[in-house]
C-alpha positions in Angstrom: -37.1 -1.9 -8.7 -36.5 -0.7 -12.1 -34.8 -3.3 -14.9 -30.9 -2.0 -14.7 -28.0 -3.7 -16.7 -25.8 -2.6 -14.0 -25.6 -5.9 -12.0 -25.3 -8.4 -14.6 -22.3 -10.1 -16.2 -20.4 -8.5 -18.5 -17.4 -10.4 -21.0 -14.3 -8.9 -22.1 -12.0 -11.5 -24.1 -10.9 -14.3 -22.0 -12.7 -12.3 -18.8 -16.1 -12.5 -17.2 -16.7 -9.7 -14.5 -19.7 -10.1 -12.1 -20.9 -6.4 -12.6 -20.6 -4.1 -15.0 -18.1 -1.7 -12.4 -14.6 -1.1 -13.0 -12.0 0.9 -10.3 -10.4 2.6 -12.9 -6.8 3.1 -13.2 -6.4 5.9 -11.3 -3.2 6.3 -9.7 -2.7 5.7 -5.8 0.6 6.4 -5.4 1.2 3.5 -2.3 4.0 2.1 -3.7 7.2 3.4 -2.4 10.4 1.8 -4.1 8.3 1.5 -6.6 7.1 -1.8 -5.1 3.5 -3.0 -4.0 2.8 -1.9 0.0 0.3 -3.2 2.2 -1.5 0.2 1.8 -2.1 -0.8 -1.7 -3.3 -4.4 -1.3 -5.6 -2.7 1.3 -6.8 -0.3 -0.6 -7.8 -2.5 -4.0 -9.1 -5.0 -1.3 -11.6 -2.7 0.1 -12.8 -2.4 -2.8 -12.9 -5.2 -4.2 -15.2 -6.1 -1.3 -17.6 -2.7 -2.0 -18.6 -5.4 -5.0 -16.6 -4.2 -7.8 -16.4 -6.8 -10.8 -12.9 -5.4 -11.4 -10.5 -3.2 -9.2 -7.4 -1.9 -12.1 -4.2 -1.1 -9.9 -2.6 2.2 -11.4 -0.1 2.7 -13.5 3.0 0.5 -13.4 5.8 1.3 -15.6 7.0 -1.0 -18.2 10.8 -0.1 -17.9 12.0 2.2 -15.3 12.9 4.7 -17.9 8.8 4.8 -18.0 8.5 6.0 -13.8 7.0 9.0 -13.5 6.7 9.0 -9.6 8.8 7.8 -7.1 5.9 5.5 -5.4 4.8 4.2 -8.7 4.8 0.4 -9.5 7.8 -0.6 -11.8 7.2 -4.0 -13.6 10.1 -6.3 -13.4 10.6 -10.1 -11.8 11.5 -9.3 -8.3 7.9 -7.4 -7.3 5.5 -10.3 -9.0 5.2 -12.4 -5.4 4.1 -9.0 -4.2 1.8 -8.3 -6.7 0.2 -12.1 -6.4 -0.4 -11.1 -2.7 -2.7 -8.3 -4.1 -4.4 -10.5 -6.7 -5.2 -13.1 -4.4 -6.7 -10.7 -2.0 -9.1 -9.2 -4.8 -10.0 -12.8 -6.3 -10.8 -13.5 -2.3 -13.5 -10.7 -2.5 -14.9 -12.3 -5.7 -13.6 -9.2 -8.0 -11.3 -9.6 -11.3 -7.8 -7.9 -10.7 -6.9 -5.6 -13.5 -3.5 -3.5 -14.1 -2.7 -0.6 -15.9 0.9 -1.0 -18.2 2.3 2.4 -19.6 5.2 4.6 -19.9 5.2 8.2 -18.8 7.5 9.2 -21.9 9.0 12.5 -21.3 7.0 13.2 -18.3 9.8 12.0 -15.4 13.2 13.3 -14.4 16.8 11.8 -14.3 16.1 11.7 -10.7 13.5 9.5 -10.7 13.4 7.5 -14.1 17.4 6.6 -13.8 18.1 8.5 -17.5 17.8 11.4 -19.6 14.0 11.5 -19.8 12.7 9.9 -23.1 9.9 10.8 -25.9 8.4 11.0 -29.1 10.4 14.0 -29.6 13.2 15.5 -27.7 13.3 19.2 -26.0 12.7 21.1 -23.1 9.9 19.7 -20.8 8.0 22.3 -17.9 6.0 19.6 -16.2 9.5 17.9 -15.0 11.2 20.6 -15.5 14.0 18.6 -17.8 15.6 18.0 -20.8 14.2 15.2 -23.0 15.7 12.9 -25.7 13.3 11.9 -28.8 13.7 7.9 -28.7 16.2 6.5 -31.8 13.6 4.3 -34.2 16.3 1.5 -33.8 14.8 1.6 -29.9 11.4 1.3 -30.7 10.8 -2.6 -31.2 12.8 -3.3 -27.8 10.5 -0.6 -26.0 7.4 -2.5 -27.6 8.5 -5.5 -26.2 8.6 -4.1 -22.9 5.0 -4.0 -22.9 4.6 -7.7 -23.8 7.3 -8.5 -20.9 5.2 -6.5 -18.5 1.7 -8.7 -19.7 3.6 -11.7 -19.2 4.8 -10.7 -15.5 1.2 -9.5 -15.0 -0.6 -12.7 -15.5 2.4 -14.9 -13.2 1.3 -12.1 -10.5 -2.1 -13.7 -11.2 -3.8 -10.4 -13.3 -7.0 -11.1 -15.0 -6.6 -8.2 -17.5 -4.2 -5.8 -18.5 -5.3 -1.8 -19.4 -2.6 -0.4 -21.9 -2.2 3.1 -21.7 -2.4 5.0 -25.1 -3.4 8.1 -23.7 -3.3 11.0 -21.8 0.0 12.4 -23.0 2.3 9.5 -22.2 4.1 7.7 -24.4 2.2 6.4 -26.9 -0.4 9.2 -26.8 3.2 11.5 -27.3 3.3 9.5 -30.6 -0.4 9.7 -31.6 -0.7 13.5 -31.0 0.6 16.3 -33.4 1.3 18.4 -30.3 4.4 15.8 -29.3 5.6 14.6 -32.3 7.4 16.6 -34.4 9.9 13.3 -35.9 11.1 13.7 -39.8 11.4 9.7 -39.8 8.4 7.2 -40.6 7.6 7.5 -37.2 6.2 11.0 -37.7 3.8 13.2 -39.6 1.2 11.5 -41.1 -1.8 10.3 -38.7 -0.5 6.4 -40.4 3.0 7.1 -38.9 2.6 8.2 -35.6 0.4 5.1 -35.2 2.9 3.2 -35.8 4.6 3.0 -32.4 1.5 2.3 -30.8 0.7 -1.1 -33.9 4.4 -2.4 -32.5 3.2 -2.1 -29.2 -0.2 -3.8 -29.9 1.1 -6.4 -31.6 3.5 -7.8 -28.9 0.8 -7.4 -26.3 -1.6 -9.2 -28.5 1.0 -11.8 -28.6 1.9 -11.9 -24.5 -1.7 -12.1 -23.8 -2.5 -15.1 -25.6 -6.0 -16.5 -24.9 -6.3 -16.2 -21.6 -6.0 -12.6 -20.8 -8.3 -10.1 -21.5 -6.6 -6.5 -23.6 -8.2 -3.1 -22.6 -6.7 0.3 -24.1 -7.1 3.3 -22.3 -7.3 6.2 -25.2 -8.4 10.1 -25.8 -10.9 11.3 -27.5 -9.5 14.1 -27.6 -6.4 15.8 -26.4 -8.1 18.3 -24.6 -5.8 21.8 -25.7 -5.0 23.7 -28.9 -2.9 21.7 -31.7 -3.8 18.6 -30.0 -5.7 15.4 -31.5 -9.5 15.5 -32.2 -12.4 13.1 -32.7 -11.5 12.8 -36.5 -8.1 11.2 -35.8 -8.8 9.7 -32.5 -11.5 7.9 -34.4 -9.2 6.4 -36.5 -7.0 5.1 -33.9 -10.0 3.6 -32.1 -10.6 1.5 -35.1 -7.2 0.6 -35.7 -7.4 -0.9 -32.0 -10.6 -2.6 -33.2 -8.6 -4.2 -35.8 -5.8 -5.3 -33.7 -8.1 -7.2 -31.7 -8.1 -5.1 -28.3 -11.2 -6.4 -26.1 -12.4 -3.2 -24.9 -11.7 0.7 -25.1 -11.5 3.3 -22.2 -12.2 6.1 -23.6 -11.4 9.5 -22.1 -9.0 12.3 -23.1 -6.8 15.3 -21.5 -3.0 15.9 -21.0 -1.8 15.1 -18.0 1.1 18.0 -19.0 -1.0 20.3 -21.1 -4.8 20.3 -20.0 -4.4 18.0 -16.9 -8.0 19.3 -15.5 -9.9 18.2 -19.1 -8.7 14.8 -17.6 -10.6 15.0 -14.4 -12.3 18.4 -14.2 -12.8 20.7 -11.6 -10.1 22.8 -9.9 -6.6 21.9 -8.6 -6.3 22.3 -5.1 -2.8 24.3 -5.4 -2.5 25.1 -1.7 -2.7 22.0 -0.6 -0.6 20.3 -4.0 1.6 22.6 -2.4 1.6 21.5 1.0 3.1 18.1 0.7 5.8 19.2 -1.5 9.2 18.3 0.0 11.2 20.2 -3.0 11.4 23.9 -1.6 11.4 25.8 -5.4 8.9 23.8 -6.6 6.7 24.1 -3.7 7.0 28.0 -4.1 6.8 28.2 -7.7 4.3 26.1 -8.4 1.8 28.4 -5.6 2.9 31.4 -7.6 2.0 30.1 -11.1 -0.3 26.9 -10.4 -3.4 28.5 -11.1 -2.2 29.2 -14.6 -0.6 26.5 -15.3 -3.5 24.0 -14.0 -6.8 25.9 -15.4 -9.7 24.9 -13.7 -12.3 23.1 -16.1 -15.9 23.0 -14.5 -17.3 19.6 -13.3 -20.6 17.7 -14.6 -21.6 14.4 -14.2 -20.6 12.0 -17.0 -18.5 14.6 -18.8 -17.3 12.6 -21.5 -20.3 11.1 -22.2 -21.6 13.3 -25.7 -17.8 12.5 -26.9 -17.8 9.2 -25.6 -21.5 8.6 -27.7 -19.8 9.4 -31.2 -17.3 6.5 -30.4 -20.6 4.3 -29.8 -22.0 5.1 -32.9 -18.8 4.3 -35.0 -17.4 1.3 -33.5 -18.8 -2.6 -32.8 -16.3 -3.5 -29.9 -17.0 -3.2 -26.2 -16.2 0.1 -25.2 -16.5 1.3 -21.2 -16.9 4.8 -19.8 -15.2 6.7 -17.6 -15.3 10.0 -15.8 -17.4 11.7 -13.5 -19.9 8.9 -12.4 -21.2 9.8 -8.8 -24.8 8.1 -9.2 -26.7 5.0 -10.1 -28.6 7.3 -12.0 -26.5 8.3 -14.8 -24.5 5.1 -14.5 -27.8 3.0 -15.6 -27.9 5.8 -18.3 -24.5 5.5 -19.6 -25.1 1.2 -19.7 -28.8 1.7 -21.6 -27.1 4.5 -24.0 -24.5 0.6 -25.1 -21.6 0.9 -23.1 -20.6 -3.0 -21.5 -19.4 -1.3 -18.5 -18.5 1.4 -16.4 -15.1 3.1 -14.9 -14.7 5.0 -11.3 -12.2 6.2 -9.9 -12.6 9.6 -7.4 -16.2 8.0 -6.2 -14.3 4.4 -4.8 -11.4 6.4 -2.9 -14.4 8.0 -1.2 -16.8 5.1 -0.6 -15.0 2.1 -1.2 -18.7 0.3 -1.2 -20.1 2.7 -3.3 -21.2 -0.2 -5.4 -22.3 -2.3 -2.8 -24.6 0.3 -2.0 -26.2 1.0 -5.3 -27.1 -2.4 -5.3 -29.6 -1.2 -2.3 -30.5 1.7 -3.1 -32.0 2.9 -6.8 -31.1 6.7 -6.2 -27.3 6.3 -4.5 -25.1 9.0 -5.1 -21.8 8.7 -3.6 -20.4 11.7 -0.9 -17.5 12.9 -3.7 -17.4 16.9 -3.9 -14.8 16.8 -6.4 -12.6 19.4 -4.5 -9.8 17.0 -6.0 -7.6 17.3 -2.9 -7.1 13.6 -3.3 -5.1 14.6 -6.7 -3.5 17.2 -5.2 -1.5 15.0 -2.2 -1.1 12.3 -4.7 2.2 13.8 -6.3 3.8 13.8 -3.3 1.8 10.8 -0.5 -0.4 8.6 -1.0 -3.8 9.4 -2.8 -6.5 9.5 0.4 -9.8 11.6 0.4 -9.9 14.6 2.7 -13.5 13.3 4.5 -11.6 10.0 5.8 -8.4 11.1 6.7 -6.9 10.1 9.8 -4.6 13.3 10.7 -6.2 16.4 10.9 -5.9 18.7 7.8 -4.2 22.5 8.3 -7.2 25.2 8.3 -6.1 26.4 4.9 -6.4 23.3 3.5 -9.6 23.1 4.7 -10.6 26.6 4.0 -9.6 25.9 0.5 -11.9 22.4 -0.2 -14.8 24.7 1.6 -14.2 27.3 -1.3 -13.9 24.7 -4.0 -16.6 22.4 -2.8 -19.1 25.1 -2.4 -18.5 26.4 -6.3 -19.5 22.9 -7.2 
């Protein structure tokens, strides 16, 4: 068998995995109330037996103003004996249990955040659709110390590491970017200023996490659209995080409201996005205008990779990869081109032992077709991939993943 780095120990901080995998942080949507299920300690406990060194559980909300979903983890007192549950299952399985913190910014609605949506700037936001306030600077520091409230809560729920989330277009990437922040205060304009939001927020989660719990940042590259942020700032925030300390970097990039598909690529499934929509006028307008409002962005393997290679060259810190790893193949690639470790997230929803398996076999590839239906049901149900589903899908859904899956 050839030499691989893939199955050997890898140290972030505090935090020795057993492998060099990560589940990343992408989101399940399997917790209604915005509390953990049984679905979702399932689900991170499957994989967590596939042989993952660490499973991340996606992306809970450091105040409720910061809920984007309805069935999306909120991180107060009252849900940490659920959330120990889930830790305990995954240390059972021998994994590390990881969670995501972040705050969706002005991506929510009154109707599910509680408030007036809340940003770097205020306006009119299409994703929600929905009005949005730009956050006072006298509300900053007690935002910031959200996040250091939420990596407390995460190690009594027994978490070995926490991912922040700095990108993407929530709230701290709504800082960082030029496209979001239009403030006149010291907040605003120069690259120096609109890090500053995310330096308060460092600095209390620096603080929380003491020396015993291992700090990964989840950040673009780039932004992904027009008048976004590019490698020549994003490199700079990269090596501010380096300087506050942070044990490792995810680095990706996309908009979740602007380029969501530079995110994960491929095409949006609209019919079936569509299909488990329960709000009648969003159902119908988003099949009339989906297709142009969620471009399609074609798929390859590793995708970020010559982006992610720039960040190699620049920085000492760890830094892990993420986005569109199907094989053992590339994945060894990615670890002998310096990265400590490696981030899936479509390939574990469809073989939750993917990883088991690439221990036995040099070549594996996992079954993913990228049709990203499992993205598509995920803003309305639970995220589930269309080859394991136990109802039986509508023949224009399935028409439509034939169409998709064939282009790819």
């Amino acid at each position: 068998m050839k030499s691989s780095k893939l199955f050997t120990p890898v140290t972030f901080g505090p935090l020795t995995l057993r492998n060099r995998t990560i589940r990343s942080a992408a989101f399940e949507s399997m917790c209604p109330g915005n509390v953990p299920s049984d679905m979702l300690l399932n689900y991170h406990r499957s994989v967590a037996a596939g042989g993952i060194g660490m499973t991340t559980v996606a992306y809970a909300a450091v105040t409720q103003s910061g809920l984007s979903f309805d069935r999306q983890l909120w991180m107060r007192p009252e849900i940490v004996p659920g959330l120990r549950r889930l830790t305990d299952a995954i240390h059972a399985e021998g994994a590390a249990a990881g969670i995501q913190l972040g705050h969706c910014g002005n991506m929510s609605h009154k109707s599910i955040c509680g408030c007036t949506p809340v940003g770097a700037s205020g306006g009119f936001n299409l994703y929600s659709p929905t009005f949005v306030r730009g956050l006072r600077a006298d509300e900053l520091p007690e935002m910031a110390r959200a996040y250091g409230r939420s990596v407390n809560l995460a190690r009594e729920a027994g978490f070995n590491s926490v991912e922040i989330h700095a990108g993407h277009g929530y709230l701290i990437s709504q800082f960082l970017s030029p496209a979001t922040n239009h403030r006149k205060d010291e907040f605003g304009g120069s690259l120096e200023n609109r890090m500053r939001f995310m330096d308060m927020v460092m600095e209390e989660v620096m603080k929380a996490a003491g020396n015993d719990m291992a700090i990964l940042v989840k950040m673009n590259m780039r932004d992904g659209f027009r008048g976004g942020m590019e490698i020549d700032e994003t490199m700079q925030v990269a090596k501010r995080l380096e300087q506050s300390g942070v044990h490792a970097l995810v680095l990706s990039g996309g908009f979740v409201s602007k380029a969501p598909m530079y995110v994960m690529r491929g095409e949006m499934p609209i019919r079936s996005m569509t299909h488990y929509m329960t709000c009648w006028w969003l159902k119908y307008g988003v099949r009339m205008v989906g297709k142009w409002m969620i471009p399609a962005v074609p798929f390859k393997e590793a995708y970020f990779l010559e982006d992610a290679l720039k960040f190699r060259a620049e920085l000492k810190m760890p830094l892990i990869y993420v986005g569109g790893l199907v094989s053992r193949d590339k994945i060894d690639e990615v670890l002998d081109d310096g990265f400590e470790a490696v981030q899936m997230g479509r390939a574990l929803l469809n073989e939750p032992g993917f990883v088991n398996r690439m221990r036995e076999e040099e070549n594996a590839r996992c079954n993913c077709r990228h049709s990203n239906y499992c993205i598509a049901r995920m803003y309305s149900i639970e995220m589930a991939c269309h080859q394991h589903l136990n109802e039986k899908l509508p023949a224009c859904l399935k028409k439509e993943i034939e169409r998709i899956e064939a282009k790819g």
